[in-house]
VEXNUNU-841560 format. One record per atom (N, C-alpha, C): residue in one letter; x, y, z. Coordinates in pm, whole numbers, padded with zeros to 5 digits, always signed. Example, Ala and Ser with C-alpha at 12.3 -4.5 7.8 and 13.67 -1.06 7.14 Angstrom:
<atoms>
a+01319-00569+00780a+01230-00450+00780a+01320-00330+00780s+01285-00225+00708s+01367-00106+00714s+01290+00003+00787
</atoms>
This chain:
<atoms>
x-00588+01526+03558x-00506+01414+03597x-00385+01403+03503x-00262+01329+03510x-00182+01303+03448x-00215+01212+03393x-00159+01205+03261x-00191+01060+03162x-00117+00962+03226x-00137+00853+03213x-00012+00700+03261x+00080+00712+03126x+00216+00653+03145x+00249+00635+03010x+00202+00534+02905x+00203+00577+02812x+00225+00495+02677x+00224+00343+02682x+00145+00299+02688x+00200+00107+02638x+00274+00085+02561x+00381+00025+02581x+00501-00010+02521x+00462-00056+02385x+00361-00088+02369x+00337-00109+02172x+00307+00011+02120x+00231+00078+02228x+00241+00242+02125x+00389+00333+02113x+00436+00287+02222x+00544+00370+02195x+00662+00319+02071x+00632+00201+02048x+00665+00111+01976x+00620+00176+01827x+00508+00243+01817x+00472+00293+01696x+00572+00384+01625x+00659+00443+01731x+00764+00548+01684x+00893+00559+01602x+00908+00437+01618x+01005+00321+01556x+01118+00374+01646x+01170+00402+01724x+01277+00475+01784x+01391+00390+01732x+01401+00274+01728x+01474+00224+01677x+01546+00231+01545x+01483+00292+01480x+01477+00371+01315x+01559+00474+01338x+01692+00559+01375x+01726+00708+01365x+01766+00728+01231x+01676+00808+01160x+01711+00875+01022x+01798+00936+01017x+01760+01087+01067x+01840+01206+01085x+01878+01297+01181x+02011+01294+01214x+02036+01362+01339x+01947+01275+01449x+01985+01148+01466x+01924+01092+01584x+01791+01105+01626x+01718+01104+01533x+01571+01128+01580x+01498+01012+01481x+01401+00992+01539x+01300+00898+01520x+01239+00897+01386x+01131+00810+01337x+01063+00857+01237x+00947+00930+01242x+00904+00876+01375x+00819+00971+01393x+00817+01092+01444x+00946+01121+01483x+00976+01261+01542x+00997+01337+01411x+01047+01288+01305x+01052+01357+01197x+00912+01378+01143x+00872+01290+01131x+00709+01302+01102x+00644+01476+01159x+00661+01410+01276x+00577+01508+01372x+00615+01686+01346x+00726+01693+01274x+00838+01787+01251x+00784+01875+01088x+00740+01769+01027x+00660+01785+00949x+00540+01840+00931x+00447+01767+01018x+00294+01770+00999x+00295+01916+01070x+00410+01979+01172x+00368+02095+01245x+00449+02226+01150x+00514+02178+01025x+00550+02288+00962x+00470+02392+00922x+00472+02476+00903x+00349+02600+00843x+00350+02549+00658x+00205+02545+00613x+00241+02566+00472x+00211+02710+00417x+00258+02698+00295x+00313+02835+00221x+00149+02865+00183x+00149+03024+00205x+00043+03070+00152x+00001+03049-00033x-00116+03021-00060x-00138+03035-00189x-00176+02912-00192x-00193+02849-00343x-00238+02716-00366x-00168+02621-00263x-00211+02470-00268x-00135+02380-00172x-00203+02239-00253x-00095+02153-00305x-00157+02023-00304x-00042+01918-00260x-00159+01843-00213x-00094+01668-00125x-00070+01608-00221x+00058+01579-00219x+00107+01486-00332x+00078+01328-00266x+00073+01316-00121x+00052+01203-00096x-00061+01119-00106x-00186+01141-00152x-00256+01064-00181x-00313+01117-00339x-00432+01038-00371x-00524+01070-00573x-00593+01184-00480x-00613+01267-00623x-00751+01393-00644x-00862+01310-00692x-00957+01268-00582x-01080+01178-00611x-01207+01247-00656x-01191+01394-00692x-01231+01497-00812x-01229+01491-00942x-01079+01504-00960x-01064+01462-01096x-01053+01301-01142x-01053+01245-01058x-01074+01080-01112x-01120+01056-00985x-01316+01027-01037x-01385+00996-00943x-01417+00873-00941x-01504+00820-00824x-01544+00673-00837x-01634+00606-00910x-01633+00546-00973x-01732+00450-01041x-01904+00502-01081x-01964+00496-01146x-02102+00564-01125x-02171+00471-01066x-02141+00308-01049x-02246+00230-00959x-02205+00273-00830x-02110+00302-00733x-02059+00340-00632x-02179+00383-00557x-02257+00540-00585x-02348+00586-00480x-02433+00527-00514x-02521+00461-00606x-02625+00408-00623x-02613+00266-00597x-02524+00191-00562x-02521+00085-00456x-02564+00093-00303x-02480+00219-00290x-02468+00257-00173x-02634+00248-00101x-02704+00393-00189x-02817+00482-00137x-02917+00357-00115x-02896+00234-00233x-03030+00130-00219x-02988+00059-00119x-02862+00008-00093x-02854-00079+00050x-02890+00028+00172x-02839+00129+00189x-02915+00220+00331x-03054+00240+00339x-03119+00227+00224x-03268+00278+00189x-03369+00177+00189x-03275+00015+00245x-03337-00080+00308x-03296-00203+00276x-03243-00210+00098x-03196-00314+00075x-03062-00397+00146x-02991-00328+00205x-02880-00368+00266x-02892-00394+00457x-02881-00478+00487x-02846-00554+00653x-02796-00433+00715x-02824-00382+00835x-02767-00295+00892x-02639-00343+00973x-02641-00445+01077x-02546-00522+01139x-02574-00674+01025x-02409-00665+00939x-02416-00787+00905x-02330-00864+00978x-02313-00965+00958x-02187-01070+01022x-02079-01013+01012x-01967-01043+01092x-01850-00952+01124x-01736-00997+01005x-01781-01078+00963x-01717-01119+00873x-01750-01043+00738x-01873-01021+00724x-01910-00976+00612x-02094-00987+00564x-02167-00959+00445x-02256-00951+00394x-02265-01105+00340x-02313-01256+00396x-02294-01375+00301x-02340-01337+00159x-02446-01283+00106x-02467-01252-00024x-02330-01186-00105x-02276-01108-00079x-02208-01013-00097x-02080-01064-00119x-02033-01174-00016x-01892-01242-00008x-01866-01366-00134x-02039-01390-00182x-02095-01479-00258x-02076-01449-00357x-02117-01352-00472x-02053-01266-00543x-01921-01193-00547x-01859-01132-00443x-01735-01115-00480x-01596-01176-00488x-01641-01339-00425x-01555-01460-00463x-01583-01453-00600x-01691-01512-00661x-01683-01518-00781x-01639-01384-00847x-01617-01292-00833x-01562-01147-00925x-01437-01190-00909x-01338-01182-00787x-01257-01215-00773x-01168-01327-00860x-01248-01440-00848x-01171-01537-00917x-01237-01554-01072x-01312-01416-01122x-01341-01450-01260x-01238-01309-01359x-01263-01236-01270x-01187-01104-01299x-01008-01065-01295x-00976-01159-01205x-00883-01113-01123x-00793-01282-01126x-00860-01399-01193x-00787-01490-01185x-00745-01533-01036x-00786-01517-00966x-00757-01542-00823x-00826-01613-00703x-00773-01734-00704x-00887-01808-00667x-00933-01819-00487x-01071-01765-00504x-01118-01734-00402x-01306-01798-00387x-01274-01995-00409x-01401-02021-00431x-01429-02079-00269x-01317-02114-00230x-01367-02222-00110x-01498-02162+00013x-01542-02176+00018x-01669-02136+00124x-01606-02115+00264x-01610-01947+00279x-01569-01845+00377x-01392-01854+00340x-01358-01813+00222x-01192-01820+00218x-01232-01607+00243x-01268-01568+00260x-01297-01425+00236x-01323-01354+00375x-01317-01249+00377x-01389-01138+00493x-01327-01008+00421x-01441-00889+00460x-01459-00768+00455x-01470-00697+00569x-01339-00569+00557x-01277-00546+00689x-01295-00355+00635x-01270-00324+00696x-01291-00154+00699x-01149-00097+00647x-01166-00121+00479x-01006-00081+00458x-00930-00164+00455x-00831-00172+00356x-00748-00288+00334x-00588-00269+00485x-00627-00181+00524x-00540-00153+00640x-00633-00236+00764x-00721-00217+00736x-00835-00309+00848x-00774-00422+00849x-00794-00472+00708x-00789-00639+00694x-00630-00685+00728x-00507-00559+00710x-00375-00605+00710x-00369-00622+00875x-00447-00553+00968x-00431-00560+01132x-00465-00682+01138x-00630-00710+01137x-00672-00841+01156x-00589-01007+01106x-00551-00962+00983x-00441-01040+00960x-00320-01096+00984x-00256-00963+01082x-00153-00981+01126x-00155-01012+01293x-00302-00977+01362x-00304-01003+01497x-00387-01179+01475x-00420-01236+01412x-00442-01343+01372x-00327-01471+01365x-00201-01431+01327x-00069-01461+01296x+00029-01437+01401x+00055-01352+01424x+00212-01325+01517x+00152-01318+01649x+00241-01331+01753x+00291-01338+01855x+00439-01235+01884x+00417-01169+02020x+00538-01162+02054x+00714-01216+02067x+00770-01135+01945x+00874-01225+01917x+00906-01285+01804x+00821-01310+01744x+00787-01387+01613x+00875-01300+01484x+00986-01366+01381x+01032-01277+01275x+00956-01274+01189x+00938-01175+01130x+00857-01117+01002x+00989-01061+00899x+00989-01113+00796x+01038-01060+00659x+00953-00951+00610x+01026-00838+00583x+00994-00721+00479x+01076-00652+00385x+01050-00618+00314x+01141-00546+00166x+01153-00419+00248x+01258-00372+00201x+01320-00218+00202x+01295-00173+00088x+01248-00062+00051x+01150-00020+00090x+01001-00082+00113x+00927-00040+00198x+00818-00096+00163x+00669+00002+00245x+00543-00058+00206x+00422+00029+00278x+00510+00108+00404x+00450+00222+00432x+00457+00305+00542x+00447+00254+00696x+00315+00183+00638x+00319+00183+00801x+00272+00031+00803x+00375-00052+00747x+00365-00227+00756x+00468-00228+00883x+00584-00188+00875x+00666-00212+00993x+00590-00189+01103x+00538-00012+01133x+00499-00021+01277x+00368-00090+01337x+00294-00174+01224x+00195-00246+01250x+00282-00389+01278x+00387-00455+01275x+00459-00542+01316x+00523-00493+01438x+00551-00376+01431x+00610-00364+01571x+00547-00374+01680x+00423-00283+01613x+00304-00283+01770x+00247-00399+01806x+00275-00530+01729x+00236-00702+01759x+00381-00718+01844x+00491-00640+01815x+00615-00712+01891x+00657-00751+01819x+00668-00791+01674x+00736-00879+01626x+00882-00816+01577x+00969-00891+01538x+01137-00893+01516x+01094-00838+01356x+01155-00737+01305x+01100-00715+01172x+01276-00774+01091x+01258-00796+00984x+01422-00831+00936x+01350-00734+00776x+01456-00682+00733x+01482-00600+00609x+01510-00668+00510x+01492-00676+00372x+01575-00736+00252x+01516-00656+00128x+01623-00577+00077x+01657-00497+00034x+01595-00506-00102x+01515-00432-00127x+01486-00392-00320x+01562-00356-00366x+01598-00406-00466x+01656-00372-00565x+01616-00250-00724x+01600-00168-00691x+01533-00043-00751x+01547+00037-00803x+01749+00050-00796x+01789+00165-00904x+01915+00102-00916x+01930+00146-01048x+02050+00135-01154x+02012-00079-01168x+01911-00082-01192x+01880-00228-01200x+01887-00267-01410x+01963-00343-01426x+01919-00395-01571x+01800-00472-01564x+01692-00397-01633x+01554-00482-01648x+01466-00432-01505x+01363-00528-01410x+01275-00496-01360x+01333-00509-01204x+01251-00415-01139x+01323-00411-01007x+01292-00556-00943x+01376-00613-00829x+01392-00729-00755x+01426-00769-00599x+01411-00835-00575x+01467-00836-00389x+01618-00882-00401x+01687-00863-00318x+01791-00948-00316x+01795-01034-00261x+01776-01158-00349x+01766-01273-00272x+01843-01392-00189x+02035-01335-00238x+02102-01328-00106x+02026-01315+00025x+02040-01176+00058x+01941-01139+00163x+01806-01196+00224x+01694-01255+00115x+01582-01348+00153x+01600-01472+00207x+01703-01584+00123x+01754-01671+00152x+01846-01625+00306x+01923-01511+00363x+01983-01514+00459x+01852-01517+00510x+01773-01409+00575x+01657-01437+00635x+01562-01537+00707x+01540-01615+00575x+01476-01720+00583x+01496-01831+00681x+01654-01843+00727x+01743-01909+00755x+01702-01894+00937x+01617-01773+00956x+01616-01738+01150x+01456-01776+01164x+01429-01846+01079x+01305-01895+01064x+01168-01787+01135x+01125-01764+00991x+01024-01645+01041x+00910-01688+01030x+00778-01646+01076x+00647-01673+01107x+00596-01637+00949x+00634-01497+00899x+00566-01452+00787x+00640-01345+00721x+00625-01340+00581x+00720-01272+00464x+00542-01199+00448x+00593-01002+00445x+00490-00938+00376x+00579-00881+00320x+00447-00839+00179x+00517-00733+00070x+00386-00716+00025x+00410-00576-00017x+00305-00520-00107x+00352-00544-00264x+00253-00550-00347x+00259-00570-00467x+00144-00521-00555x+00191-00478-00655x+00311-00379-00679x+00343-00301-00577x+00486-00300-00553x+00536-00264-00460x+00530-00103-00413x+00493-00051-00298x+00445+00086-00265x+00540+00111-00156x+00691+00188-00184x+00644+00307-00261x+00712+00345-00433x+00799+00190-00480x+00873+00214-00630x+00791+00201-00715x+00666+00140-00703x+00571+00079-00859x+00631-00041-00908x+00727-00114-00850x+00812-00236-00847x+00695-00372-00903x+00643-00454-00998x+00634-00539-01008x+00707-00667-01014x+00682-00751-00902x+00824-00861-00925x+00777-00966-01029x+00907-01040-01067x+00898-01101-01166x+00834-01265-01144x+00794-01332-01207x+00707-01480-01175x+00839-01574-01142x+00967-01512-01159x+01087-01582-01112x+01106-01561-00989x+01091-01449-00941x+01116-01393-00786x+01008-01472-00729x+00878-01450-00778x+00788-01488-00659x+00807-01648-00661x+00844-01707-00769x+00866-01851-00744x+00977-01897-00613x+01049-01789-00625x+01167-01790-00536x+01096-01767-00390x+00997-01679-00369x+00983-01666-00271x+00874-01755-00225x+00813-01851-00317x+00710-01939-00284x+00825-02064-00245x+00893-02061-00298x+00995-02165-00265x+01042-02163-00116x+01080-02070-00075x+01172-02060+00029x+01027-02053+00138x+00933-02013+00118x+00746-02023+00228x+00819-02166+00250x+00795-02244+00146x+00782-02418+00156x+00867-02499+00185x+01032-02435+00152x+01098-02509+00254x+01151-02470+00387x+01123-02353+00444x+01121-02278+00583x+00986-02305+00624x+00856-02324+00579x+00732-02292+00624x+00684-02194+00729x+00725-02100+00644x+00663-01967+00676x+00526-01925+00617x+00430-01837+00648x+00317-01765+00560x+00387-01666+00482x+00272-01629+00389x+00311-01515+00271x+00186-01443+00309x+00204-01280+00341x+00093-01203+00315x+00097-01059+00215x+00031-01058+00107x+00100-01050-00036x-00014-00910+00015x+00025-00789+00012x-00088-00653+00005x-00058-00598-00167x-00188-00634-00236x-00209-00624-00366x-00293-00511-00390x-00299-00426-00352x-00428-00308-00308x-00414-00261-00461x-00294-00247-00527x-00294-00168-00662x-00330-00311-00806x-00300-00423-00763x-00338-00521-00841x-00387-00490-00955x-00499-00381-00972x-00536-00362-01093x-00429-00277-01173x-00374-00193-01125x-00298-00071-01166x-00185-00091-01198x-00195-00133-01330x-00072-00236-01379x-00031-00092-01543x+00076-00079-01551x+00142-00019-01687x+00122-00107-01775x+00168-00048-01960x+00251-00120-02039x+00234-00220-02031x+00125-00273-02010x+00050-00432-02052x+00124-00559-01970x+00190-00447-01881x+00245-00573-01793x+00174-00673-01743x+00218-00796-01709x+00193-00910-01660x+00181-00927-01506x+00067-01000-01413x+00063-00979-01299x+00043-01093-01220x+00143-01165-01157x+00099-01290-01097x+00079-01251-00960x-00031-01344-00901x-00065-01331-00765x-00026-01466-00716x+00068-01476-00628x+00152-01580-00568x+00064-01670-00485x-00043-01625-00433x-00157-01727-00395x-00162-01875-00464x-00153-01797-00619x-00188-01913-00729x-00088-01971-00763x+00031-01987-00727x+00176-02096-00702x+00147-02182-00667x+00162-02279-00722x+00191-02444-00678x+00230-02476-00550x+00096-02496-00411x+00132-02498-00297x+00127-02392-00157x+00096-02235-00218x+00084-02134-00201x-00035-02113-00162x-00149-02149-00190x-00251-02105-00184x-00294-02095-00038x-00267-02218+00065x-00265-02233+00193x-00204-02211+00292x-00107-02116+00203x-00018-02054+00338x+00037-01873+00239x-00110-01872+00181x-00076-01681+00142x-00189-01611+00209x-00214-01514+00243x-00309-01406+00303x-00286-01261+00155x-00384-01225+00086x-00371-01144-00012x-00480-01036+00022x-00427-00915+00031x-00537-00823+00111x-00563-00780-00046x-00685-00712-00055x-00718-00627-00160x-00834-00535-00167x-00841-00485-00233x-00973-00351-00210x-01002-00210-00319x-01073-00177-00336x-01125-00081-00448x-01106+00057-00422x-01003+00076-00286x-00980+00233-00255x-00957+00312-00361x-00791+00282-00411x-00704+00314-00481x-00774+00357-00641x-00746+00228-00738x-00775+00233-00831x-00920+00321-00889x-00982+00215-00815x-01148+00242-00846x-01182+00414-00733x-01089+00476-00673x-01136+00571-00581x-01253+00581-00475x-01278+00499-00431x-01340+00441-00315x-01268+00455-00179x-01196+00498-00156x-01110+00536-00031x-01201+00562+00057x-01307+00664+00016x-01397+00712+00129x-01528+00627+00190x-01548+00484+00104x-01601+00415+00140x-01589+00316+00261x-01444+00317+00277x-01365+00188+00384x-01411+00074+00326x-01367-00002+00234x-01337-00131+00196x-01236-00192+00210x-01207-00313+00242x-01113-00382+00233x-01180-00525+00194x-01091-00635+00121x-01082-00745+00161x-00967-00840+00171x-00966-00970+00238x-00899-01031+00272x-00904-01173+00181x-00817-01213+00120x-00825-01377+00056x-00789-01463+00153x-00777-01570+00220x-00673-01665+00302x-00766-01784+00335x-00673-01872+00390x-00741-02008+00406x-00818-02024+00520x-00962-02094+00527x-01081-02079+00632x-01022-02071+00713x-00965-02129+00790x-00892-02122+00977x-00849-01980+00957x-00756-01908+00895x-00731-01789+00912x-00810-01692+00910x-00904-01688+00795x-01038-01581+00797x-01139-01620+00946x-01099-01736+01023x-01201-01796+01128x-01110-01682+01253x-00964-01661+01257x-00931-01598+01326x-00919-01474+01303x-00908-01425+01196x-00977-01281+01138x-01094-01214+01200x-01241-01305+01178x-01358-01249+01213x-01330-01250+01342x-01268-01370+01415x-01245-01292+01558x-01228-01198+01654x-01108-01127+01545x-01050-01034+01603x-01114-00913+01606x-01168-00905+01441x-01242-00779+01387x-01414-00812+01477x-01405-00901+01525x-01526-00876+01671x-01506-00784+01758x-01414-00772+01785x-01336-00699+01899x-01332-00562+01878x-01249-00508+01740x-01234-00399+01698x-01353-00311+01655x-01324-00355+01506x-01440-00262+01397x-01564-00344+01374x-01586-00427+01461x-01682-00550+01435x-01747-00569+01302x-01771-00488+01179x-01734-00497+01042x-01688-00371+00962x-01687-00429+00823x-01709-00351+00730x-01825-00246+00708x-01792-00125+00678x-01927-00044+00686x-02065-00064+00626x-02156-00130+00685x-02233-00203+00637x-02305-00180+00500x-02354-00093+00452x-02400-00047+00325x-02314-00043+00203x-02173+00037+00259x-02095-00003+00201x-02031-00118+00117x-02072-00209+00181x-02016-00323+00174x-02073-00394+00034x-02240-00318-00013x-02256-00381-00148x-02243-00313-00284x-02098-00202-00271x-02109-00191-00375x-01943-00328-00439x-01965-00400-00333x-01825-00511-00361x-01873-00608-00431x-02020-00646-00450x-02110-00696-00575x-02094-00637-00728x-02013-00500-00783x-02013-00435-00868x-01854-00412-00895x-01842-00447-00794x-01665-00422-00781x-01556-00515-00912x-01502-00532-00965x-01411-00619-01071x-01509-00654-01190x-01679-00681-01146x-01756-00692-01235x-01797-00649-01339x-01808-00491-01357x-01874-00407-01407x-01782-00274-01423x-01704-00304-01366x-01548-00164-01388x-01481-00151-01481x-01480-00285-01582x-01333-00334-01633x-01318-00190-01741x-01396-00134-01842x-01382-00076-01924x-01294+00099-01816x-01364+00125-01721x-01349+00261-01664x-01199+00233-01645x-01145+00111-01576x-01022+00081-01490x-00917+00082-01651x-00961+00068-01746x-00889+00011-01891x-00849+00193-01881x-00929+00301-01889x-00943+00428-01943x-00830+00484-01816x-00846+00427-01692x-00760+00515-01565x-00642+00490-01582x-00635+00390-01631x-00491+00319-01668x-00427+00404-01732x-00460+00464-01895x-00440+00482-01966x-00404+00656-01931x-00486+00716-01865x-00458+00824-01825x-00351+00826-01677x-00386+00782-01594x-00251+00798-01576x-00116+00797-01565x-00090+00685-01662x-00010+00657-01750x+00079+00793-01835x-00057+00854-01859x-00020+00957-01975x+00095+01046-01841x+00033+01064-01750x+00036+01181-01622x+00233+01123-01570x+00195+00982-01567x+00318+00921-01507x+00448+00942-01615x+00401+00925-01738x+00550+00977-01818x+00604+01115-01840x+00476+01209-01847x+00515+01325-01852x+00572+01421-01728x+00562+01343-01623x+00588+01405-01472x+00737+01334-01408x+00753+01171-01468x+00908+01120-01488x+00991+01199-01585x+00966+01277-01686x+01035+01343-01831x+01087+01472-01721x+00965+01570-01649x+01022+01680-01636x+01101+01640-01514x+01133+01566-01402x+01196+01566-01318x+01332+01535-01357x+01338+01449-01439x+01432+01361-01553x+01544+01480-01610x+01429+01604-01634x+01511+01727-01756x+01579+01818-01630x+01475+01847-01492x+01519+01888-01438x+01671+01871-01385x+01728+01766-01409x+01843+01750-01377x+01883+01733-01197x+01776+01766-01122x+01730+01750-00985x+01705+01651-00917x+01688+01483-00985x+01633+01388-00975x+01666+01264-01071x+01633+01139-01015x+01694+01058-01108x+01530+01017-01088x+01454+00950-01159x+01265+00889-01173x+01306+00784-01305x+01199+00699-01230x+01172+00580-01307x+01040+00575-01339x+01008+00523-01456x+00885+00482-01468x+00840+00387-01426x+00700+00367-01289x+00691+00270-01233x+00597+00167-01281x+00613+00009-01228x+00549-00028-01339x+00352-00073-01290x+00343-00016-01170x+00248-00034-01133x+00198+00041-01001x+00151+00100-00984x+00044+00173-00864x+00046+00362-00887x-00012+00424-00818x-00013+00528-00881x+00130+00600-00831x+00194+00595-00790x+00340+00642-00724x+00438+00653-00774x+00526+00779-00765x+00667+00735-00825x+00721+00784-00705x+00869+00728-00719x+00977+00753-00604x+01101+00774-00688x+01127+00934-00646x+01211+01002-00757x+01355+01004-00672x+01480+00960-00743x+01565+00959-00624x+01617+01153-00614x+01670+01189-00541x+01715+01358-00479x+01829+01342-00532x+01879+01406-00612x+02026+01448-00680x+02081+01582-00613x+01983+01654-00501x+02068+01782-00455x+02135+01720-00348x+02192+01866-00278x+02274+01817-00160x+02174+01833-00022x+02062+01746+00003x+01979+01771+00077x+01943+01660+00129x+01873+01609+00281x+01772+01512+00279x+01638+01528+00255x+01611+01415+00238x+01410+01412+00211x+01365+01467+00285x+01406+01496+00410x+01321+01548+00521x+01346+01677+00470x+01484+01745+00471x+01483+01928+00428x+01423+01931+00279x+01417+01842+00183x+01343+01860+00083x+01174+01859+00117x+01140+01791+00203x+00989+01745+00241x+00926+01873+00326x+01038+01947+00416x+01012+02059+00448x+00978+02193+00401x+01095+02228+00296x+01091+02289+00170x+00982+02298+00090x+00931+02205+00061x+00849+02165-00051x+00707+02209+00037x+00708+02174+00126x+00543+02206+00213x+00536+02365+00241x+00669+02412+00289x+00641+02570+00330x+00681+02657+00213x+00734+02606+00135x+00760+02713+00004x+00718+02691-00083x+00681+02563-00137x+00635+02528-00248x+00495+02535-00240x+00412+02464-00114x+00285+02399-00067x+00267+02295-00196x+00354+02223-00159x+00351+02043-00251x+00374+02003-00113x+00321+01868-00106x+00270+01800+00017x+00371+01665-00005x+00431+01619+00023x+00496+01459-00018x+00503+01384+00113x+00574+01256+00103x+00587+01180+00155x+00782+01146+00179x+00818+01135+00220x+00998+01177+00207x+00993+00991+00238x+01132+00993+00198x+01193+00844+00171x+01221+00748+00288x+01234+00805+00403x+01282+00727+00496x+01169+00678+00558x+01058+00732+00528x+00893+00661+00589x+00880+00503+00543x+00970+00491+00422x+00926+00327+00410x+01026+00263+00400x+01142+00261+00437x+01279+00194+00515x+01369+00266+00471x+01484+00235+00548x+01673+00245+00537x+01669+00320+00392x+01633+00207+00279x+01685+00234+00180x+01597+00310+00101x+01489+00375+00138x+01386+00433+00048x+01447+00607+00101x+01533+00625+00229x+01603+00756+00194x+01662+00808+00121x+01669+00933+00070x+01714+01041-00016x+01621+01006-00113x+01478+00989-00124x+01365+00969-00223x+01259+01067-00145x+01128+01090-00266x+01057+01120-00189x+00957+01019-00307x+00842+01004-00222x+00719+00994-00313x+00601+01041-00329x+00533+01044-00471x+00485+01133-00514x+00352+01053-00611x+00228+01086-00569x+00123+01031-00608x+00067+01098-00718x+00112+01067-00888x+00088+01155-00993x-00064+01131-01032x-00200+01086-00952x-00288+01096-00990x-00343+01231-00964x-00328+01309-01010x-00387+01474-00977x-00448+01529-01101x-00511+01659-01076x-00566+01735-01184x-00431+01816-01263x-00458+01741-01423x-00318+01754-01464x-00245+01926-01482x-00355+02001-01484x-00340+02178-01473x-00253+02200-01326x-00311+02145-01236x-00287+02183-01098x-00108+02115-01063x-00120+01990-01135x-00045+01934-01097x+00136+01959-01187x+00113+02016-01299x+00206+02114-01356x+00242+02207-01324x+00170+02288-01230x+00189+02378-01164x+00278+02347-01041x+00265+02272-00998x+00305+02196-00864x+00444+02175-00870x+00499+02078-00979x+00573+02067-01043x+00695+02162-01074x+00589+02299-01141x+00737+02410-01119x+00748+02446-00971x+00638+02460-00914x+00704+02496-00787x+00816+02416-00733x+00778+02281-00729x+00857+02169-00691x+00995+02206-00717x+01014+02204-00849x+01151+02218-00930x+01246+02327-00873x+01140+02445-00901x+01197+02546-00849x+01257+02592-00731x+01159+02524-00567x+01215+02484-00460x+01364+02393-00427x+01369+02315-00535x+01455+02151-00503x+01554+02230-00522x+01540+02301-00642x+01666+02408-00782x+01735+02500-00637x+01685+02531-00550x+01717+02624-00482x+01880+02550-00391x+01844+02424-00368x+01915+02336-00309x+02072+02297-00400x+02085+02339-00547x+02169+02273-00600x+02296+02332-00559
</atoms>
């Protein structure tokens, strides 16, 4: 049979509206990509951690094996494990300063991408404006698009900045002004390592309260903070608390990716339309899974102190050689595992992103995947095995070098 076409929200996934390069889509570039050949010989993905060399937690499988082996609910509530949500409020708001006591402010969703759908089909309507930073997550826009919603841009501020990167808040304040349903941003920001400042977010708690809009704050790296930086979660603003949604989860940091965790912070009516939705879908969190989120912020703190610290080490020495290379302008970011190096050749991200996969076999992520202004970047996930990943590196160099 012939397929029917596409529902206009999937096709919607493509961003067509987006033309990068030479009039094509993002996802046509994408697609342009994923079907390139890679280069014979070694090959590593720069786009996500080596969960090898920085593995997960040692309570991780032994949470796991005792909840499948009987201790754990097979179908729990769609919302979540009540024991489980019971304890990781309290981790949450003992660990993490983040207050998450009220009875059912929580749900556990399959992946903090789980919880950002449910969240956002909970919220918008067709039509509805949504605020987002340029750059920002990958695929936050086309999860707004495929709701329909009006996405509006406002611009990071990220290079050649005195001091810490920022929004332009010209631009927020214009925004604000077409009255939008909801302002998302990830934080620390993915894909610069951007931490904003307790001035910005005041600014942007400000402008929630006199537009009354929601805030949905994706904190997934929250722990993964540099240089002893400082980390406010805008939830906890004066007034904020009842109109923020804060996704979070133990993929990243803690390397749990393969578990599917997510969770969600927000106020009862919203988590009430949450479990709704995630009825429908993934009807929960993977159930066994779900208790090693009892161990989660609790019992980590020392391992998460040591990951820090190492890749830290990984993140300056991999900003230095791009830096010497003369190929790149890199910042040191101040939080998540990512850097976004700007391209000093005469190339785009996409012929660099091409390059780099069939000649180099380095795997990246190119700049225009997370807005307008994240082109002529690529990004690059320096949690790797640091042998492998030096290696990578000259190839890298040596590929880009070819371009000058």
């Amino acid at each position: 049979m012939t397929l029917p076409k596409a529902p206009a929200a999937i096709q919607r996934l493509d961003l067509p509206q987006v033309e990068c390069h030479e009039g094509q889509s993002i996802r046509a570039l994408e697609r342009e990509l994923e079907k390139a050949p890679a280069r014979q010989g070694p090959i590593l993905d720069a786009t996500y951690a080596n969960t090898h060399r920085f593995p997960a937690p040692e309570y991780a499988l032994d949470a796991f094996i005792k909840a499948a082996s009987g201790d754990g609910m097979t179908y729990t509530p769609f919302v979540g494990d009540a024991g489980v949500r019971r304890q990781l409020e309290a981790n949450i708001a003992e660990h993490l300063g983040l207050d998450a006591s009220d009875s059912s402010s929580t749900i556990l969703a399959p992946g903090t991408q789980g919880a950002l759908f449910i969240a956002l089909a909970a919220v918008l309507e067709p039509g509805d404006v949504v605020i987002l930073p340029d750059p920002d997550y990958l695929s936050t826009e086309r999860t707004l698009r495929y709701f329909g919603a009006e996405v509006v841009r406002v611009p990071v501020l990220f290079e050649d900045v005195d001091g810490r990167p920022t929004l332009d808040m010209q631009a927020l304040e214009d925004a604000a002004q077409r009255k939008p349903k909801l302002f998302i941003f990830s934080h620390p920001n993915n894909p610069t390592g951007a931490i904003y400042s307790d001035e910005t977010l005041q600014q942007i708690a400000d402008l929630a309260i006199e537009h009354d809009f929601l805030v949905l704050a994706d904190q997934l790296y929250t722990r993964l903070v540099y240089d002893d930086e400082s980390f406010t979660h805008i939830a906890n603003l004066e007034a904020m608390k009842e109109r923020t949604i804060t996704t979070l989860g133990p993929s990243k940091t803690e390397s749990l990716s393969g578990y599917r965790l997510g969770v969600a912070v927000a106020p009862c009516a919203l988590i009430d339309r949450m479990e709704d939705m995630q009825s429908i879908t993934a009807l929960r969190a993977p159930a066994y899974a779900q208790h090693l989120l009892t161990h989660w912020l609790a019992e980590d703190g020392e391992y998460v102190s040591q990951r820090i610290k190492e890749y830290q080490l990984i993140r300056d020495w991999t900003v230095d050689r791009l830096n010497e290379s003369g190929l790149f302008s890199a910042e040191r970011s101040w939080g998540s595992s990512y850097i976004f190096p700007k391209i000093l050749v005469n190339a785009t991200d996409q012929e660099i992103a091409l390059a780099l996969k069939t000649k180099a076999g380095v795997i990246v992520n190119p700049g225009y995947q997370f807005g307008e202004r994240g082109a002529g970047h690529i990004r690059l996930c320096i949690a790797q095995d640091e042998a492998e990943w030096s290696e990578a590196l000259d190839r890298l160099i040596e590929v880009v070098g070819s371009f000058r």
